[in-house]
N, C-alpha and C positions, 0 to 999 in steps of 0.2 A: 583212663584208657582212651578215653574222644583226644585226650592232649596229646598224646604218645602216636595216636592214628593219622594225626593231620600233622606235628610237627617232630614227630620222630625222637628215637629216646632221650638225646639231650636237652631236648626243650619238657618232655613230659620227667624228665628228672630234677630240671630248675623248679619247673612245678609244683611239683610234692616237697621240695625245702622248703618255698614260699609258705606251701599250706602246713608244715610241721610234720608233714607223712614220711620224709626222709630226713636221719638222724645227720644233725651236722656233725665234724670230727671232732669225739669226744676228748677224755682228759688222756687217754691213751694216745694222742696225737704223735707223742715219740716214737712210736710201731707204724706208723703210716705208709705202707707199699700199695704200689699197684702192683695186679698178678702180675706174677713171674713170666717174662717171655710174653706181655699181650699185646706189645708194641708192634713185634712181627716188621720190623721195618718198615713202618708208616715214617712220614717226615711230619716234624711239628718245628717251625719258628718263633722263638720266646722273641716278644719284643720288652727289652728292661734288662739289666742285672743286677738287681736291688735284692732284696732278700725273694720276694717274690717268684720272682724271675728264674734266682739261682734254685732256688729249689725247685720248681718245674722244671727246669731242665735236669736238675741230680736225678728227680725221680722217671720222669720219663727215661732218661737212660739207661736207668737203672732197669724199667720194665721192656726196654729191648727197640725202641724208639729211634730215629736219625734226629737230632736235635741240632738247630743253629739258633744263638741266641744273638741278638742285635744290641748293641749299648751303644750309646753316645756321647756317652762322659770316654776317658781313658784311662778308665778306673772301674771298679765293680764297687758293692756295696748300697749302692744310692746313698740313700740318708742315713745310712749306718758307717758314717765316714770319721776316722780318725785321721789326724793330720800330723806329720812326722817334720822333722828340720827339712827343708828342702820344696816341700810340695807346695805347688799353688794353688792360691784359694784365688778364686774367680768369681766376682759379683757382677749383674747385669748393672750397667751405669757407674759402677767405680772400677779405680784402680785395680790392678793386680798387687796381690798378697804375697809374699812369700816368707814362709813360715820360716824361723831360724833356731828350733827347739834344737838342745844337743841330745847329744848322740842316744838313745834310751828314751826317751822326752816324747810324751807322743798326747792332743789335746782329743778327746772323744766331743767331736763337733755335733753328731746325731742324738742318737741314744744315750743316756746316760748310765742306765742299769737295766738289767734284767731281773724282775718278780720269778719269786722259785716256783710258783704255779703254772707260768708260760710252757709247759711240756713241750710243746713242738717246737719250736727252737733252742730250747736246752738240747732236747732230745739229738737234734742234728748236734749240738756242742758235744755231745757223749759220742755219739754214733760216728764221728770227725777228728776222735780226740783231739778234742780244743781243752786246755787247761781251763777252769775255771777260778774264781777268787769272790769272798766276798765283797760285796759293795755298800759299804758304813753310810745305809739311806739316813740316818738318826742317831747324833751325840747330843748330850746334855754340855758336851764344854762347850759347844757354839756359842757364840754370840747373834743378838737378835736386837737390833738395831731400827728400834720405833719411835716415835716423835721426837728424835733428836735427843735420845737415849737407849743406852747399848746395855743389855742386862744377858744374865748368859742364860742359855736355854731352860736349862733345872731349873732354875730361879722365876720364870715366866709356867713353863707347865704346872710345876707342883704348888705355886701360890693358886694356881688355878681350881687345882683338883682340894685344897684346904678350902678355898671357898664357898665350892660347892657344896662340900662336906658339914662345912657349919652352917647353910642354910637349910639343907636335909636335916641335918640336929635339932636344928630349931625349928624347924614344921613338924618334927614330931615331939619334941618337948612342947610344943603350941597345941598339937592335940589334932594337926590338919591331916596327918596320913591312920587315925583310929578307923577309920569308916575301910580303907582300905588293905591294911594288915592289922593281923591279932598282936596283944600285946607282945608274946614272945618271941615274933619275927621283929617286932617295931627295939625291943631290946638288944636283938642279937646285931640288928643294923645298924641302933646305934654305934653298938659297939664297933664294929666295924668300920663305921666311920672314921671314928679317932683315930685310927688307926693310920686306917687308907691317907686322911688329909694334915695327920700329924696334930691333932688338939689337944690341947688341953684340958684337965678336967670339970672345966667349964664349956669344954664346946666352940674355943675361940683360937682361930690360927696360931701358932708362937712359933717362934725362931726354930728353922728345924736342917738337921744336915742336910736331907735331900735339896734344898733352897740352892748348897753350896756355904762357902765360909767365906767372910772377908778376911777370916786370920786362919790360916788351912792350920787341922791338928799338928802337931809336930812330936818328940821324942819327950820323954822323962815329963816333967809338969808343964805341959802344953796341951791342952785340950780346944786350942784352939775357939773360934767365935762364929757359929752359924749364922747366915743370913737373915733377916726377917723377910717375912713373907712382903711381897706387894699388893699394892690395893688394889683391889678393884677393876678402878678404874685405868690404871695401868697395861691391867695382863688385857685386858680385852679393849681398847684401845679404839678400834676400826677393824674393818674387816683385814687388811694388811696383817695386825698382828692376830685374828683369828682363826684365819688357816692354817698357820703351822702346828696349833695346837689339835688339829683334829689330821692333818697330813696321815702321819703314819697308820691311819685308820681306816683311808681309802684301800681298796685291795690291791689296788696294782703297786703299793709301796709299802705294804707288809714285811716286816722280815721275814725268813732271812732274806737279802736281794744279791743277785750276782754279778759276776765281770766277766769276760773272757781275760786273762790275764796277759797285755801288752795292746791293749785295746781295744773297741766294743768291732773292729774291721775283721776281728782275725774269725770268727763263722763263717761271715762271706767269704773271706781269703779260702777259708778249708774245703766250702763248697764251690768253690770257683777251682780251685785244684783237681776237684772232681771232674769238672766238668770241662778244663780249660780250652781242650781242642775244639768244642764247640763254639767257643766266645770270639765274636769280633768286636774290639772296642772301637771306640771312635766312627761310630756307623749312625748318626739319626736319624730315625724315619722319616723320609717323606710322604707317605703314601701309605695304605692299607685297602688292600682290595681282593673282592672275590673274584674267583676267575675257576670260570669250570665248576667243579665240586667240591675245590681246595682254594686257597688263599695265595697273593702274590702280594710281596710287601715291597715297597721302592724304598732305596735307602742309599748314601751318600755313595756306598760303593757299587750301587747295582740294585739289583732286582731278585730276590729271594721267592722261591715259590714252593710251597708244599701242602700237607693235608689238612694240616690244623695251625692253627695259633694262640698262641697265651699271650694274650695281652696284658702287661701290667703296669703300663704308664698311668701318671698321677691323670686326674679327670681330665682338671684345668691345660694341662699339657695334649691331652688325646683330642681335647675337644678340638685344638686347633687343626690338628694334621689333615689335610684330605682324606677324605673315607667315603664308602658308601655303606655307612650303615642304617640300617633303617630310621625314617623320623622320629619315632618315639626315642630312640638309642641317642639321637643326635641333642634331643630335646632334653635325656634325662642329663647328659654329660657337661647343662649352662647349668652357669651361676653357683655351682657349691663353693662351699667358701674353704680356705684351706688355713690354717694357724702358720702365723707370719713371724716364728719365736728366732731369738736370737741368743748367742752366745760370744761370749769375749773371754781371753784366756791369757793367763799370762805365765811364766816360768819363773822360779825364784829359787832363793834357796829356803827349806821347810822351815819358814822362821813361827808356824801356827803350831808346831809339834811343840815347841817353847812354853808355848799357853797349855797344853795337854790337851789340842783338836787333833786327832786321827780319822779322818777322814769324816762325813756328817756334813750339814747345810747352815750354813748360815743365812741369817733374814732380814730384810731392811724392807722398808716402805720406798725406799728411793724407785729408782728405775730400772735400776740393774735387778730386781728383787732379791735372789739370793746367790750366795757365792758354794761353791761347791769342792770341799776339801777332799785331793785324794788319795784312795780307797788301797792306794800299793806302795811297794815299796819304802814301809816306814822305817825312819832314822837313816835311811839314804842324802845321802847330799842334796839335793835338788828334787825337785816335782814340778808338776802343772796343777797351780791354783785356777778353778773357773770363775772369776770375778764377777760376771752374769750369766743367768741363767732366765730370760725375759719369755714367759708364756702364758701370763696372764694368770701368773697364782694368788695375785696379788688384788689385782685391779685388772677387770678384759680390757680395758683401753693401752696396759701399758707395754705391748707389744707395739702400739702402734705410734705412740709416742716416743718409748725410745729408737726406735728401728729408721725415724725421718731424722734423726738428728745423725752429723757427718761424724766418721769413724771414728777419728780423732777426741771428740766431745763423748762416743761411749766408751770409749779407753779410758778417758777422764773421770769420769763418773763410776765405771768399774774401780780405778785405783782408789778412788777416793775414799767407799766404801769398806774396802780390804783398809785404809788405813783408820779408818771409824772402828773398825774390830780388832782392829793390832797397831795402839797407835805409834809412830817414827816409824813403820814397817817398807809402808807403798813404795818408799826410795830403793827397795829390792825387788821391787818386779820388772821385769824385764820383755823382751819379745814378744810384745802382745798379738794377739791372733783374733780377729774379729769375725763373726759370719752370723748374716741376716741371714735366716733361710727363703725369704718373702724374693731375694736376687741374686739366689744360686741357678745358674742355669738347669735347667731340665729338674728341676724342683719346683722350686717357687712358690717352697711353704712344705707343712712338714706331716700332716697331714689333714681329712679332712674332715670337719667340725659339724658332722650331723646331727641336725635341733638340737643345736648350741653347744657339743661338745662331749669327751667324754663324762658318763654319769646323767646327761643332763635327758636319755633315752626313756620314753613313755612307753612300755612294750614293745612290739614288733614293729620296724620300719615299714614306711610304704613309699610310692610315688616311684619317684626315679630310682630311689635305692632299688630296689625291686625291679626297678625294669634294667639296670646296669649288671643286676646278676645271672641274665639273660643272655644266652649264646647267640650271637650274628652267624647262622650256619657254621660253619665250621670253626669260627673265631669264639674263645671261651676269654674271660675277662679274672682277672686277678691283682690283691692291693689289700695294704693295711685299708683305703677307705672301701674294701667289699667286706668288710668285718665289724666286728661288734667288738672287739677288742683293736680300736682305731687308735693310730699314734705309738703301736708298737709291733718290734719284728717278729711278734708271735700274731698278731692279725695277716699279717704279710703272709707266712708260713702257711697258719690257717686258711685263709681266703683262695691259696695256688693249692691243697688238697679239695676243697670244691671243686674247682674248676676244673682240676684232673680228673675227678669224677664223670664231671660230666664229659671232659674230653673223651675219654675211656669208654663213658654210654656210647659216643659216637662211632666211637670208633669197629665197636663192637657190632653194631646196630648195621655197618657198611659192610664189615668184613661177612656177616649174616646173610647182606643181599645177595652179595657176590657170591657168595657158598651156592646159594639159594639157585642163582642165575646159571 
């Protein structure tokens, strides 16, 4: 109440998130409206048209709001950008790009999938009819390409899961799990074991289909030759080949995973149709300031001025623009660090549908780390293979290793890979498409890596996170990095229904005084 007395309801509503007394937007986040008609003709300026951004403006409008939204690319989407034959790619310090995918051909340079739990951004995919499509996060035909051998994915998981199995077998045939289950659970697990890791009646891995076959079954007396398990030392290697065996485990890459179907751009496109009259692209901030009891933004074309604003530009980007926001605000917006991931892409024709990959990841220790087979389109003539896919799944340093070496040598190094997993193949890629996001203009990085990334969160943020969730009077702030779900367009979504909220407190709290007056 003392918060709400001395800095009015939008600050005494940031509050009560910080302190857990206000619920953040739950898994119901697909139903997310502001009341109907509470806009009343207030003016709000979105600075951004990144998923953020768009969606502040769909919903503001939606609640009866004058919305102008500012972009500076001549594109909407931000990092949720697919790239089609024609379009150019722009890096700060290098050449221009220009893509020559044919006609249908289109490389998902942002995002790569959508997790079916992200409700708020689905939700706009249903509520936008946007077609949706699975996204093949995990095939067993993959190949996985570790110390200068390429074994195919089955063959590397399931020797893993036999191993573990027979070391379980044998601590309880050893007598080491009696003190902590009874005999008849320690029976029924063994059993289960054998099962699970494929042993023998001894307890000891053997050649098992799940592995894969070197001599695939075939018709009439052909039974075909399972693989043998591998050692050991093989499947778990270094840590390179120890992440993909627990990958599909993390939550954000669970199946089922989705697409928009013709690229991860077409959300933003649907909500950008929503909103289009409000959008001017090619407009970068200069400027952000308050003025009076409402906000005046400076921007390439002029000077925009209204009641409120959502801000959703990246940190590292806002920090620079002239502003007067308060020290602390200015303070919290140095030094966060942003993921410098990169991607190379090439077109060809489906020569991995050959091998029986349908879309699913492939792994290498190299530098490209994995290549990314896809998810549409099968048995069609052509596709976009993603030869890297560099975010440090592998190694955190190898974003930054490969992203300093010149385009050309990661094209190199992408093909070279793809021809390691399909070999005489690489001489059929074609158009390559490169993009660091560390020198994509009005990016510059993809997003940002609070105490050290996603997962790597010790309970509830503090410091500047906390003070960036924080409204500048009338200026409310929005961003995959104001969310806890960072690095995807369901934090994005998420982080611009906070901030509506609290815009909306404000808004409420004025139209109150003025009643009042």
């Amino acid at each position: 109440m003392r918060v709400g007395a001395a800095g009015g309801a939008g600050v005494m509503l940031a509050a009560m998130n910080m302190l857990g007394l206000s619920p953040a937007t739950p898994a119901s986040a697909a139903q997310f409206a502001l009341p109907p008609a509470s806009g009343n003709g207030k003016s709000v300026v979105v600075l951004g048209a990144g998923i953020a951004g768009l969606v502040s403006a769909y919903e503001l409008q939606q609640a009866g709001y004058r919305v102008t939204v500012l972009e500076a690319r001549n594109r909407v989407g931000g990092r949720a950008w697919s790239i089609r034959g024609g379009d150019a790619v722009e890096h700060l310090g290098h050449a221009l790009q220009q893509a020559q995918f044919s006609e249908g051909m289109y490389f998902n340079a942002g995002p790569a999938r959508i997790p079916s739990w992200h409700h708020a951004i689905l939700g706009y995919a249903k509520r936008l009819n946007v077609p949706m499509e699975v996204f093949v996060n995990t095939a067993m035909a993959t190949g996985w390409d570790f110390n200068g051998k390429v074994r195919p994915g089955r063959q590397m998981v399931y020797s893993l899961r036999a191993h573990l199995s027979e070391l379980l077998t044998k601590a309880i045939d050893q007598g080491a799990l009696n003190a902590n289950m009874p005999k008849e659970e320690r029976d029924g697990f063994k059993q289960f074991l054998q099962f699970y890791g494929g042993l023998d009646g001894k307890g000891a891995p053997t050649p098992n289909p799940s592995f894969g076959y070197s001599d695939w079954p075939g018709g009439y007396d052909d039974p075909g030759k399972p693989l043998d398990p591998l050692a050991f030392r093989e499947v778990l290697s270094g840590r390179a080949a120890a992440f993909p065996q627990f990958f599909e485990s993390i939550i954000d890459m669970q199946p089922t995973m989705m697409q928009p179907v013709g690229g991860m751009d077409r959300i933003a496109h649907a909500l950008y149709m929503a909103v289009q009259p409000t959008v001017k692209l090619n407009e970068p901030v200069t400027a952000i300031r308050r003025e009076g009891g409402g906000v005046r933004i400076e921007h390439k074309g002029g000077i925009t001025r209204a009641d409120f604003a959502v801000v959703t530009l990246p940190a590292q980007l806002l920090e620079r623009i002239p502003n007067d926001f308060s020290p602390a605000k200015k303070a919290a917006l140095k030094g966060i660090n942003y993921l410098k991931s990169a991607k190379v892409a090439f077109e060809a024709p489906r020569f991995w549908e050959d091998d029986g990959v349908y879309g699913g990841l492939g792994w290498t220790d190299k530098l490209n780390e994995n290549v990314i087979y896809p998810s549409n389109s099968f048995h069609s003539p052509r596709g976009v293979i993603v030869g890297a896919y560099v975010a440090g799944w592998t190694h955190q340093d190898t974003p930054e290793a490969f992203t300093k070496l010149p385009f050309s040598e990661q094209v190199r190094i992408s093909a070279g890979s793809i021809e390691v997993l399909h070999p005489g193949k690489a001489r059929l890629l074609e158009k390559p498409v490169v993009v660091n996001w560390g020198n994509i203009p009005y990016s510059e990085g993809v997003g940002a890596l609070w105490d050290g990334g996603p997962g790597a969160d010790n309970g509830r943020r503090t410091g500047a996170y906390l003070e960036l969730l924080k409204p500048e009077g009338p200026i409310v702030f929005a961003g995959e990095h104001l969310s806890y779900v960072g690095l995807w367009q369901e934090g994005s979504a998420l982080s611009a229904h906070e901030a509506l909220k609290l815009l909306q407190a404000m808004a409420s709290e004025k139209a109150g005084k003025r009643a009042a007056a």
